[in-house]
C-alpha atoms as an extended CHARMM CRD file, in Angstrom:
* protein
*
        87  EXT
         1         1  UNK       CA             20.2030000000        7.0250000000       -8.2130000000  PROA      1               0.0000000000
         2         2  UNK       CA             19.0450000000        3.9480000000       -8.3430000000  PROA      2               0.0000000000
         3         3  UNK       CA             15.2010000000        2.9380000000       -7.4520000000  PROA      3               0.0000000000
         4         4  UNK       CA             13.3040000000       -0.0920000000       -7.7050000000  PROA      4               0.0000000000
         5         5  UNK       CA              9.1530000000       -0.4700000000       -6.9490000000  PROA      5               0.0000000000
         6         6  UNK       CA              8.8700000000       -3.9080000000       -5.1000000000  PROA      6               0.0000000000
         7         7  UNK       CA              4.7070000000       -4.8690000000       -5.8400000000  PROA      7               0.0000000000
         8         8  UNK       CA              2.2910000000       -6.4980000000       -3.3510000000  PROA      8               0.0000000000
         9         9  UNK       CA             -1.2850000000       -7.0550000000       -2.7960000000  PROA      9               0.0000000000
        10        10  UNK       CA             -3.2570000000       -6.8810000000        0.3960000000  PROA      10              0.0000000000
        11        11  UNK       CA             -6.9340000000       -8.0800000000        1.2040000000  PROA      11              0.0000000000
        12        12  UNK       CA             -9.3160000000       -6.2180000000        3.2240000000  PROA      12              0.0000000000
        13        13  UNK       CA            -12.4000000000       -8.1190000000        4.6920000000  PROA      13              0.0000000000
        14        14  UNK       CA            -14.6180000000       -5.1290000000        5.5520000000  PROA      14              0.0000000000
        15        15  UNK       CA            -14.3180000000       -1.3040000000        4.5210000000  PROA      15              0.0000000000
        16        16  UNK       CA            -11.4060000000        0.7440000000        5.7630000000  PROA      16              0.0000000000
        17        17  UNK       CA            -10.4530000000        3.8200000000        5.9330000000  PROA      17              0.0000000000
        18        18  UNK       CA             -7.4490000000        5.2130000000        5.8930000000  PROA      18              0.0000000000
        19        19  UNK       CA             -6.1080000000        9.0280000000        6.9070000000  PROA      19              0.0000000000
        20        20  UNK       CA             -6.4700000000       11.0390000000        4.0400000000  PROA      20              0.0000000000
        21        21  UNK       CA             -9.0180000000        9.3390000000        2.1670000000  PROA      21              0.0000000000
        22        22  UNK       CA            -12.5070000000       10.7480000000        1.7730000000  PROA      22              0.0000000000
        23        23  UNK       CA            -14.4100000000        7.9120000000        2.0080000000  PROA      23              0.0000000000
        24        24  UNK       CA            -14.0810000000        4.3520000000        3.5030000000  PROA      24              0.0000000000
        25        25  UNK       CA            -12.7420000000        1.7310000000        0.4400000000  PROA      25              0.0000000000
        26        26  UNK       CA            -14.7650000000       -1.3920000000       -0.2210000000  PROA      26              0.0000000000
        27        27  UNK       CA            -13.9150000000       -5.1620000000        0.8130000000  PROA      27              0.0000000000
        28        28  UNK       CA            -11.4090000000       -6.4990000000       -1.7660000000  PROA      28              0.0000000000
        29        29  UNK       CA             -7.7710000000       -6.6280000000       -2.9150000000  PROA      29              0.0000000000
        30        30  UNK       CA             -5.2660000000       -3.7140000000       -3.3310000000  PROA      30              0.0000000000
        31        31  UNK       CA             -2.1850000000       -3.8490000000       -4.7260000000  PROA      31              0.0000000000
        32        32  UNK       CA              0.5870000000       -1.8020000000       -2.5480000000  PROA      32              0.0000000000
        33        33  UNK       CA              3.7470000000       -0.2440000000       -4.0010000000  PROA      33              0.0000000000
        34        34  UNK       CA              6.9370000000       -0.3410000000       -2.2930000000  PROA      34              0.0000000000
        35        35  UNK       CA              9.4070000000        1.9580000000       -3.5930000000  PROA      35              0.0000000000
        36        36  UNK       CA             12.9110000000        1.4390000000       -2.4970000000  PROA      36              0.0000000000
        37        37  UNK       CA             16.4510000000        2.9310000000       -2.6320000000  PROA      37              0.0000000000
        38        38  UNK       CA             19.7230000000        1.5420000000       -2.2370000000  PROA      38              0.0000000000
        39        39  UNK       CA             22.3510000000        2.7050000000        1.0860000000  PROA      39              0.0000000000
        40        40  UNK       CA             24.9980000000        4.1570000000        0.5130000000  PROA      40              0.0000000000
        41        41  UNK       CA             28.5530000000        2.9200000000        1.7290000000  PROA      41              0.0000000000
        42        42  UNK       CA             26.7810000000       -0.9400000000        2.8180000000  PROA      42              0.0000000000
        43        43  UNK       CA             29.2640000000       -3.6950000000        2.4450000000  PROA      43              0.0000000000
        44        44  UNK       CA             25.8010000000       -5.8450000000        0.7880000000  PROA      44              0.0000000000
        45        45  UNK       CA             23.1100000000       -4.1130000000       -1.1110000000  PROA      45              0.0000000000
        46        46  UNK       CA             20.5450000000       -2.9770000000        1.2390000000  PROA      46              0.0000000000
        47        47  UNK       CA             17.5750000000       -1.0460000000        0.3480000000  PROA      47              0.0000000000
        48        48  UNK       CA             15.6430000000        1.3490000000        2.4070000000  PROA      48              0.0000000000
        49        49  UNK       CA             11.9410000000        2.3820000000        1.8100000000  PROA      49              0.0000000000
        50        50  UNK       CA             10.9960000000        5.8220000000        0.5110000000  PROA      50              0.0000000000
        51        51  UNK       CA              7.6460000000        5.7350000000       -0.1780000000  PROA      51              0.0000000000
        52        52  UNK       CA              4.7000000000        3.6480000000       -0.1030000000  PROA      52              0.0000000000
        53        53  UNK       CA              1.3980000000        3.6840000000       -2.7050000000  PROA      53              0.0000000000
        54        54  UNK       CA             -1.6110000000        2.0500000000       -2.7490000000  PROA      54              0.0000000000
        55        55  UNK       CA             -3.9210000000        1.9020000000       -5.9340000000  PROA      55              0.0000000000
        56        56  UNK       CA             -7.9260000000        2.4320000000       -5.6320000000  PROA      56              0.0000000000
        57        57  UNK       CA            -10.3620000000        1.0130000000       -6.3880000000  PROA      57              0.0000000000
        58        58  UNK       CA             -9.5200000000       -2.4860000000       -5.3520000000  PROA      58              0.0000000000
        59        59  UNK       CA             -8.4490000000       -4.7880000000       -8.0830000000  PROA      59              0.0000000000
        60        60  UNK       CA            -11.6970000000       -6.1860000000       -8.5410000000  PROA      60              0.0000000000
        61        61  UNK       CA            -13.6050000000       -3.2070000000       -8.8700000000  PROA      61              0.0000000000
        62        62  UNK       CA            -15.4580000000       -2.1600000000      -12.2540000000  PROA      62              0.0000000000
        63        63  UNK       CA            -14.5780000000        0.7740000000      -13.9340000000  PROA      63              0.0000000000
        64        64  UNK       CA            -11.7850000000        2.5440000000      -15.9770000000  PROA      64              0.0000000000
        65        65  UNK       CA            -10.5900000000        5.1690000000      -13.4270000000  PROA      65              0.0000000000
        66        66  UNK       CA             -8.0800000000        4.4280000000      -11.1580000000  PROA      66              0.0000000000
        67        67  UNK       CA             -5.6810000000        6.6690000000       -9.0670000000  PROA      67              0.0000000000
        68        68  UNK       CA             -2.1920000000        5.9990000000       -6.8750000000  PROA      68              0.0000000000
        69        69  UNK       CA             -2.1640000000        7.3280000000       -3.8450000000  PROA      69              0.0000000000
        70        70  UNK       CA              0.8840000000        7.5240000000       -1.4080000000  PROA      70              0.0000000000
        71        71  UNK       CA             -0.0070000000        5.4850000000        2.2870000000  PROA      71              0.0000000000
        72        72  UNK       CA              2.0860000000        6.0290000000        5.5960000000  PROA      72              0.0000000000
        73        73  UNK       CA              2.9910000000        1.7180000000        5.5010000000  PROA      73              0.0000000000
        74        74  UNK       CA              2.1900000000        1.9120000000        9.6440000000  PROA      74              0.0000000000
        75        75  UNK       CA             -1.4730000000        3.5430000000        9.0410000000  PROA      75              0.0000000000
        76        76  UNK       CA             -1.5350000000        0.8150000000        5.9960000000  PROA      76              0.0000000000
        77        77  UNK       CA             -0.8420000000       -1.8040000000        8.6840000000  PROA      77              0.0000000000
        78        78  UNK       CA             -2.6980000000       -0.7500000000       11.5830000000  PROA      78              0.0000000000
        79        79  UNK       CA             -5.9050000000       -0.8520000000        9.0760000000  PROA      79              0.0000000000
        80        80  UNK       CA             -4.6810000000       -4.7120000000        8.1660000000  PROA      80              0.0000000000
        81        81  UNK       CA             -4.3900000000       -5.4840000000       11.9450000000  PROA      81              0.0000000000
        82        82  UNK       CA             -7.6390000000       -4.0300000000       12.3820000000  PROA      82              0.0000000000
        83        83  UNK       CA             -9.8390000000       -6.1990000000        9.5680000000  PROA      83              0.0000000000
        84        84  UNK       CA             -7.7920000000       -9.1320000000       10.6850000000  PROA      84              0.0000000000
        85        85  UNK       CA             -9.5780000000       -8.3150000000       14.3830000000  PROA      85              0.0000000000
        86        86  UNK       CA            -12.9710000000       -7.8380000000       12.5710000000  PROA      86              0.0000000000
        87        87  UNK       CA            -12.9370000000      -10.6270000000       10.4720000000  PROA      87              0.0000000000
Protein backbone atom coordinates (compact mmCIF):
# COMPACT_ATOMS: atom_id res chain seq x y z
CA UNK A 1 0.00 0.00 0.00
CA UNK A 2 0.71 3.13 -0.73
CA UNK A 3 2.00 5.85 2.02
CA UNK A 4 3.22 9.21 1.80
CA UNK A 5 4.79 11.48 5.02
CA UNK A 6 3.36 15.07 4.40
CA UNK A 7 6.20 17.45 6.64
CA UNK A 8 5.37 20.53 8.77
CA UNK A 9 6.81 22.66 11.39
CA UNK A 10 5.16 24.16 14.41
CA UNK A 11 6.43 26.95 16.90
CA UNK A 12 5.99 26.85 20.51
CA UNK A 13 6.39 30.18 22.52
CA UNK A 14 6.85 28.73 26.02
CA UNK A 15 7.58 25.01 27.21
CA UNK A 16 4.98 22.33 26.65
CA UNK A 17 4.35 19.30 27.55
CA UNK A 18 2.78 16.82 26.01
CA UNK A 19 1.23 13.20 27.37
CA UNK A 20 3.85 10.86 27.29
CA UNK A 21 6.79 12.92 27.46
CA UNK A 22 8.99 13.05 30.54
CA UNK A 23 9.79 16.38 30.65
CA UNK A 24 8.34 19.72 29.35
CA UNK A 25 10.21 20.65 25.65
CA UNK A 26 11.83 24.04 25.29
CA UNK A 27 10.49 27.23 23.29
CA UNK A 28 11.33 26.68 19.59
CA UNK A 29 10.37 24.97 16.31
CA UNK A 30 9.39 21.28 15.71
CA UNK A 31 8.93 19.74 12.73
CA UNK A 32 5.62 17.37 12.71
CA UNK A 33 5.17 14.31 10.48
CA UNK A 34 2.03 13.50 8.88
CA UNK A 35 1.82 10.13 7.59
CA UNK A 36 -0.98 9.40 5.27
CA UNK A 37 -2.74 6.58 3.34
CA UNK A 38 -4.82 6.52 0.43
CA UNK A 39 -9.03 5.27 0.62
CA UNK A 40 -9.95 2.75 -0.88
CA UNK A 41 -12.88 2.66 -3.54
CA UNK A 42 -12.87 7.04 -3.63
CA UNK A 43 -13.89 8.30 -6.99
CA UNK A 44 -10.65 11.19 -6.27
CA UNK A 45 -7.60 10.32 -4.32
CA UNK A 46 -8.22 11.01 -0.78
CA UNK A 47 -5.88 10.35 1.94
CA UNK A 48 -6.58 9.61 5.50
CA UNK A 49 -4.10 10.10 8.45
CA UNK A 50 -2.48 7.17 10.24
CA UNK A 51 -0.12 8.47 12.34
CA UNK A 52 1.38 11.54 13.51
CA UNK A 53 5.34 12.21 14.75
CA UNK A 54 6.98 14.88 16.13
CA UNK A 55 10.90 15.15 16.28
CA UNK A 56 12.78 16.44 19.63
CA UNK A 57 14.71 18.50 20.37
CA UNK A 58 13.38 21.46 18.51
CA UNK A 59 15.11 22.31 15.31
CA UNK A 60 17.22 24.77 16.80
CA UNK A 61 18.53 22.89 19.52
CA UNK A 62 22.38 21.88 19.82
CA UNK A 63 23.34 18.52 19.84
CA UNK A 64 23.59 15.28 17.71
CA UNK A 65 20.81 13.16 19.31
CA UNK A 66 17.55 13.34 18.15
CA UNK A 67 14.51 10.93 18.46
CA UNK A 68 10.79 10.62 16.59
CA UNK A 69 8.22 10.24 18.63
CA UNK A 70 4.53 9.42 17.62
CA UNK A 71 1.87 12.53 18.99
CA UNK A 72 -2.04 12.04 19.26
CA UNK A 73 -2.46 15.39 16.42
CA UNK A 74 -5.54 16.63 19.03
CA UNK A 75 -3.07 16.59 22.25
CA UNK A 76 -0.47 18.20 19.54
CA UNK A 77 -3.12 20.88 18.99
CA UNK A 78 -4.58 21.49 22.22
CA UNK A 79 -0.76 22.28 23.36
CA UNK A 80 -0.65 24.89 20.14
CA UNK A 81 -4.01 26.42 21.30
CA UNK A 82 -2.64 26.63 24.61
CA UNK A 83 0.90 28.70 23.85
CA UNK A 84 -1.14 30.69 21.42
CA UNK A 85 -3.32 31.69 24.86
CA UNK A 86 0.02 32.22 26.74
CA UNK A 87 1.77 34.09 24.37
Amino acid sequence: MTTRTTPSVVRFHAAFMLPGFDAPQPPGDYRVDLDEEPLEGASRTAWRRVATFIHLPAISAKGSTQQIVPIEPAFLEAALVEDRRQS
